[in-house]
C-alpha positions in Angstrom: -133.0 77.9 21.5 -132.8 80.9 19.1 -134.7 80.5 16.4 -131.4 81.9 14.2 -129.3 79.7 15.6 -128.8 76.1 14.4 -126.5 73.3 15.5 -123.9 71.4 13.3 -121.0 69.2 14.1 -117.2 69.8 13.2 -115.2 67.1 13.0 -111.3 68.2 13.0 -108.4 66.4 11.7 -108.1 64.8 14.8 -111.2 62.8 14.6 -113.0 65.0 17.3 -116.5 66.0 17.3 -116.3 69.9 18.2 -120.8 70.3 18.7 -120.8 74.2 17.3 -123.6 76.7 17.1 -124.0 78.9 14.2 -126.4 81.9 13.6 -128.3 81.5 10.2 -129.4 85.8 10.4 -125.5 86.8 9.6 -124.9 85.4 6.4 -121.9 83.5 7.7 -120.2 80.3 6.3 -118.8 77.6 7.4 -115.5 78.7 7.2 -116.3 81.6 9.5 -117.9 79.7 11.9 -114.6 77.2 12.2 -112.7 80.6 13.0 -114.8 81.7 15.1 -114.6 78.7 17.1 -110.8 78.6 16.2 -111.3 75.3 14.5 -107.9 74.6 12.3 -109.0 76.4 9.3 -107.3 79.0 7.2 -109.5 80.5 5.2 -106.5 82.3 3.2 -108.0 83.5 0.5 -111.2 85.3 3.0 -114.0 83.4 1.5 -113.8 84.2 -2.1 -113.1 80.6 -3.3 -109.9 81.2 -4.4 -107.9 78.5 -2.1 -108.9 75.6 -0.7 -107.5 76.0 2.4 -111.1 75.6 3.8 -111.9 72.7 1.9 -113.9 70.1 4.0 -116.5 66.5 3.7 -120.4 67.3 4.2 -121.0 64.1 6.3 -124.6 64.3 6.3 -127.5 64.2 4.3 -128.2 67.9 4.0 -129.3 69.4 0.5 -126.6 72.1 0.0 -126.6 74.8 -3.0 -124.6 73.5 -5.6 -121.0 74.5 -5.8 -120.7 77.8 -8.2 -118.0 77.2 -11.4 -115.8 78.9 -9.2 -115.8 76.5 -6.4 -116.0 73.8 -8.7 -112.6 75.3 -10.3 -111.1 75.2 -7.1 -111.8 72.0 -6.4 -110.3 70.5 -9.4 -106.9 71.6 -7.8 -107.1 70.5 -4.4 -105.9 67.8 -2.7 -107.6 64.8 -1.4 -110.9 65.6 -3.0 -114.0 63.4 -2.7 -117.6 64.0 -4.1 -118.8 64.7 -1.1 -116.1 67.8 -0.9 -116.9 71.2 -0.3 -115.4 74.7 0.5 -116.3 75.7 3.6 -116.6 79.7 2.5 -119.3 78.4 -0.2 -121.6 76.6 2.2 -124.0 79.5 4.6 -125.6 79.1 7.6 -129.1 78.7 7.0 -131.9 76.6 8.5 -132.2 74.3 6.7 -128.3 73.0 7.9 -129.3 72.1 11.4 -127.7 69.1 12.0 -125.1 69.3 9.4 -122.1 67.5 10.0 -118.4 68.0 8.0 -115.0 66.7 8.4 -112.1 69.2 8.0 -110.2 67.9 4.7 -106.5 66.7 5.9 -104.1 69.9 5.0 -101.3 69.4 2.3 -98.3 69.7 3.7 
């Protein structure tokens, strides 16, 4: 495999496991990568942390940066929020994120 590419699993809002590779060399996030894949995710605000229309769960284990004030804002107004809740425009493809796995965060309706 590519050397820039790493694997990580998606798991959508209807429990399926979607097995997705992402390049680490693009600086893309997760967010992107669900569109590219068209994985049910908005992304309304285009990665600025400004929505949380991307919000997901990190599943796994995986040391991720710590969420800026902004994301941590954004957070504070979403729905169905957990601590192991994320945007998924905050969190890039590096790595050090093979194997990561998230849940998509059920929308509010």
């Amino acid at each position: 495999m590519d050397e820039n590419i790493i694997l990580i699993k998606i798991i959508d809002r209807e429990d399926q496991t979607h097995e997705i590779e992402a390049p680490t060399d693009m600086n893309m996030n997760l967010m992107e990568i669900c569109k590219a894949y068209d994985l049910p995710v908005k992304g309304t605000c285009g990665g600025m942390a400004m929505c949380a229309s991307c919000h997901c769960y990190v599943e796994s284990e995986h040391e991720i940066a710590d969420a800026s004030d902004d994301e941590e804002d954004m957070l504070d107004q979403a729905f169905f929020v957990e601590n192991n809740s994320r945007l998924g425009c905050q969190v890039f493809m590096n790595v050090k994120l093979n194997g990561l796995v998230v849940r998509l965060a059920q929308e509010n309706d």
